[in-house]
C-alpha positions as CSV (number, residue, x, y, z in Angstrom):
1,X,156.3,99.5,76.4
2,X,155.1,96.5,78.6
3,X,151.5,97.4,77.1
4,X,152.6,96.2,73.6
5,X,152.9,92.3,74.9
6,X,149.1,92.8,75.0
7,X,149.4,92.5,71.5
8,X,149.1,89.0,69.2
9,X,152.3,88.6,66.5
10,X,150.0,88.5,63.5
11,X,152.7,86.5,61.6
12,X,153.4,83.2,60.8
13,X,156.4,81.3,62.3
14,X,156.5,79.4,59.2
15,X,157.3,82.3,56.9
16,X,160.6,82.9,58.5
17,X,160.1,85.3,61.0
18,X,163.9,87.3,62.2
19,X,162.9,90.0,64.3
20,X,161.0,90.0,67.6
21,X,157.8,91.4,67.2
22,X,157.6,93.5,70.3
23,X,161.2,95.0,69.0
24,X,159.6,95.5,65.9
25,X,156.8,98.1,67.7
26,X,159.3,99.3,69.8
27,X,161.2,101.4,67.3
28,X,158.1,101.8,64.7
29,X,156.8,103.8,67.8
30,X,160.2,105.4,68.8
31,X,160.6,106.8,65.1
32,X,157.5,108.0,64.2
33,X,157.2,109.8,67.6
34,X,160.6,111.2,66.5
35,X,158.6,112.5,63.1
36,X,159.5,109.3,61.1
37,X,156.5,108.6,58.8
38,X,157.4,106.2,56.2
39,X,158.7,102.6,56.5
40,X,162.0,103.9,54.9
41,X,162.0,106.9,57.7
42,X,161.5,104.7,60.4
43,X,163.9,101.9,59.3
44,X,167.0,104.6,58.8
45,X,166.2,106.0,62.5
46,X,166.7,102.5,63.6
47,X,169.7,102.1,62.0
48,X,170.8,105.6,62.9
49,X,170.1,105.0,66.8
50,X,170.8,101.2,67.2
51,X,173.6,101.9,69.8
52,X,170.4,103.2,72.0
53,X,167.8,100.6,70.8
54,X,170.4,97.8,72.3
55,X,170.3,99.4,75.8
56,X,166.9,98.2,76.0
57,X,166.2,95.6,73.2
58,X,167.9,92.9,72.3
59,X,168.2,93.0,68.3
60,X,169.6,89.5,67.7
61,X,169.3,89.9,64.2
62,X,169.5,93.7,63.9
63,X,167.2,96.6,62.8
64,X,164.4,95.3,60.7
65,X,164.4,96.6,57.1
66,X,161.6,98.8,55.5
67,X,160.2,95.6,53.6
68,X,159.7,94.1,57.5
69,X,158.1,97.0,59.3
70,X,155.8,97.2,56.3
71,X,154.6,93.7,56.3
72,X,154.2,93.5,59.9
73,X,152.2,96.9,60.0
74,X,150.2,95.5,57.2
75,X,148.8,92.2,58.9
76,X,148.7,94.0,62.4
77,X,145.2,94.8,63.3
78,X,145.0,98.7,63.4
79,X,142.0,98.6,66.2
80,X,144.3,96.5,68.8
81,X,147.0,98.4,67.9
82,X,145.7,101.9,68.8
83,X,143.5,100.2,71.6
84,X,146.9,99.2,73.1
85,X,148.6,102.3,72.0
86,X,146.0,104.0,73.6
87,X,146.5,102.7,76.7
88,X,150.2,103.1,77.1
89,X,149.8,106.9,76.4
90,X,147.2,107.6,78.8
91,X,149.2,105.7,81.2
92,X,152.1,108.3,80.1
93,X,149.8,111.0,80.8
94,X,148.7,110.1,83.5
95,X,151.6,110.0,85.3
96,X,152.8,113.3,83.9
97,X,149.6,115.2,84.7
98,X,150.5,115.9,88.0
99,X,154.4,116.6,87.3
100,X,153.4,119.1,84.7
101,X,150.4,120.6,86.9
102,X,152.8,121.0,89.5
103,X,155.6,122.4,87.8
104,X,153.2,125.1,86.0
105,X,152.4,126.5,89.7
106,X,156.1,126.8,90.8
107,X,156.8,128.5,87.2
108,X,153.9,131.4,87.5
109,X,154.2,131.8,91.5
């Protein structure tokens, strides 16, 4: 998810800011590609797979709540974030393209 420093933290330090904004993407995008799609959803999967999330992040202050994941989604600028999102999948399939193309001609030979 290197693709997501591309992004600017739309918030400001000032207002207390407790989670790492890349974390924050990190498991917004985790959940809803595991069908979370609410704030609430994708808080609980969080919480529900934190043991995981720490073998990568670094969640000194823990999951973000809902209230956090919705006000950072709601001063993130949707265009940069799908531009960026974007990106990282086409990277993603990419890569697999040729995995997959390759596996479909050993499974019908």
């Amino acid at each position: 998810m290197e693709k997501l420093s591309e992004l600017e933290d739309p918030r400001q330090p000032s207002n207390g800011t407790r989670h790492d904004f890349r974390e924050i993407l990190v498991i917004a995008v985790c959940a809803m590609l595991s069908d979370a799609d609410s704030f609430e959803d994708i808080a609980l999967w969080g919480r529900l797979k934190a043991d995981w999330l720490r073998r990568f992040l670094v969640l000194q202050n823990g999951i973000p709540s809902q209230d956090t994941f919705l006000r950072v989604f709601r001063v993130l600028d949707p265009k940069q974030f799908e531009a960026v999102f974007r990106r990282w999948v086409g990277g993603i399939v990419g890569a697999l393209d040729g995995v997959m193309a390759q596996g479909n001609r050993t499974d019908f030979a």
